[in-house]
N, C-alpha and C positions, 0 to 999 in steps of 0.2 A: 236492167234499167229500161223503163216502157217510156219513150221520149213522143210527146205530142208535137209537129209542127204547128198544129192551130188548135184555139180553141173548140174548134167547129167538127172537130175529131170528137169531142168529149161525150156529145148529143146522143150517137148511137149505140152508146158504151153504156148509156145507163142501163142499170139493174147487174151489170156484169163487174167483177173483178178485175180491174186494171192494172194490176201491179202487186208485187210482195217485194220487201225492203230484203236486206245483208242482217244477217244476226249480228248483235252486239251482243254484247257483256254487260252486266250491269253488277260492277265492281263495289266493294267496302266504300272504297276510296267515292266511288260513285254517288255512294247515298249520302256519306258522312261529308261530301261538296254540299248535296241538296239539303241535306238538315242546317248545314252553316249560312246557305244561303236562304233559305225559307223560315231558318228559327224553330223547325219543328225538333226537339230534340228527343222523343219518345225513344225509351231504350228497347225499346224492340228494333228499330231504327239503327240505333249507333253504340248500342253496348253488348259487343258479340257473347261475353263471361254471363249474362245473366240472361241473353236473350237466348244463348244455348239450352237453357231453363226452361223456357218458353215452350207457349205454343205449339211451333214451327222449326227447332231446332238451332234456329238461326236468327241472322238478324234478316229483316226484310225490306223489298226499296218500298217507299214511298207512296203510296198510289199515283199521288199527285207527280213524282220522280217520272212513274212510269207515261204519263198523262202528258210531260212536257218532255219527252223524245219522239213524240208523233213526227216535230219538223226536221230531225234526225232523222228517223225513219223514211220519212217523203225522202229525202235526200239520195236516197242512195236506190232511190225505187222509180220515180219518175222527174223529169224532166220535162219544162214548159216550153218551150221556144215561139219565138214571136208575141211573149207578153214584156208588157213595159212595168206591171207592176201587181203584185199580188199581196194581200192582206187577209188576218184571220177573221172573221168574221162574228166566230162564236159556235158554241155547242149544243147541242137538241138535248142531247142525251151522254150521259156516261155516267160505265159503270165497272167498275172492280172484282173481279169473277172467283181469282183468285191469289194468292196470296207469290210474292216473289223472291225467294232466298237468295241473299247476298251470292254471287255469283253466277248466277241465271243469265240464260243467252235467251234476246228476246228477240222478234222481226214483226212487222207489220202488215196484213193485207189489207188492199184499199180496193173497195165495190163501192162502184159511182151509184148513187143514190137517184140524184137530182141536178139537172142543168137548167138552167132559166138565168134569161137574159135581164138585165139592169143595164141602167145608166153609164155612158158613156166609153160605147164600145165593149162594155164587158160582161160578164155571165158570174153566179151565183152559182158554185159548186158545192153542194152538200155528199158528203164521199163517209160512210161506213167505214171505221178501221179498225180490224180484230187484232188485238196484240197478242200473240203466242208466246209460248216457253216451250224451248225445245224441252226436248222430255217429258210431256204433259200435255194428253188429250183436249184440257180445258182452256179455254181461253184466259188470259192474265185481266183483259182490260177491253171491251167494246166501246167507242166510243164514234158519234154522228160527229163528223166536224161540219163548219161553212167557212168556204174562202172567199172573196170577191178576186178574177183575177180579170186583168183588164188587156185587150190588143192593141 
């Protein structure tokens, strides 16, 4: 866990690597939440018997599954102290490298991109995140995030 006491730490970190998350799991149980909750129900997704067929052997998460445990990821990888409130901003970029079988342990590194200051005490962080699969040279998921977080 890489805990910043201020924002003002964030400035000379750019271009470097600041953190790598705890691997998770990304369970059955896991994608078959995300397909009920997103409606996506594509049986490569949630039909293990026919998606054993497949492609890939298996079923596979989501891109987008993979795309919204970025704030899981942060989670367990860095810590803000001294902000009163942080918000997502939006995404430059993403993109899906390669493909994730039901059971895959993923984690996240996060290289500060860009700090630039805004409105009202706070800073505009644009942060690089590669999402890995253990076992697998290639990356799952590169995605640019932007936060606004504020002191």
């Amino acid at each position: 866990m890489r805990v910043f006491e201020s924002l003002a730490e964030l400035r000379p970190l750019v271009g470097q690597e600041v953190a790598v998350s705890d691997w998770v799991e990304v369970t059955q149980q896991r994608i078959d939440q995300f397909a009920q909750a997103t409606g996506d129900l594509q049986w490569i997704h949630v039909d293990p018997q026919r998606a054993a067929k497949g492609p890939f052997g298996t079923t596979i998460a989501h891109g987008y599954l993979t795309l919204s445990m970025l704030p899981l990821f942060s989670e367990s990888a860095i810590e803000f102290r001294g902000v009163r409130m942080s918000v997502n901003y939006g995404l430059n970029r993403v993109r899906f490298m390669a493909p994730v079988p039901a059971g895959s342990e993923l984690r996240a590194r996060f290289r500060l991109v860009a700090v630039d200051d805004i409105a009202d005490n706070g800073v505009q962080v644009t942060t690089e995140v590669t999402v890995e699969r253990k076992g697998s040279d290639r990356p799952v998921c590169v995605a640019e995030t932007i936060a606004r977080r504020y002191a």
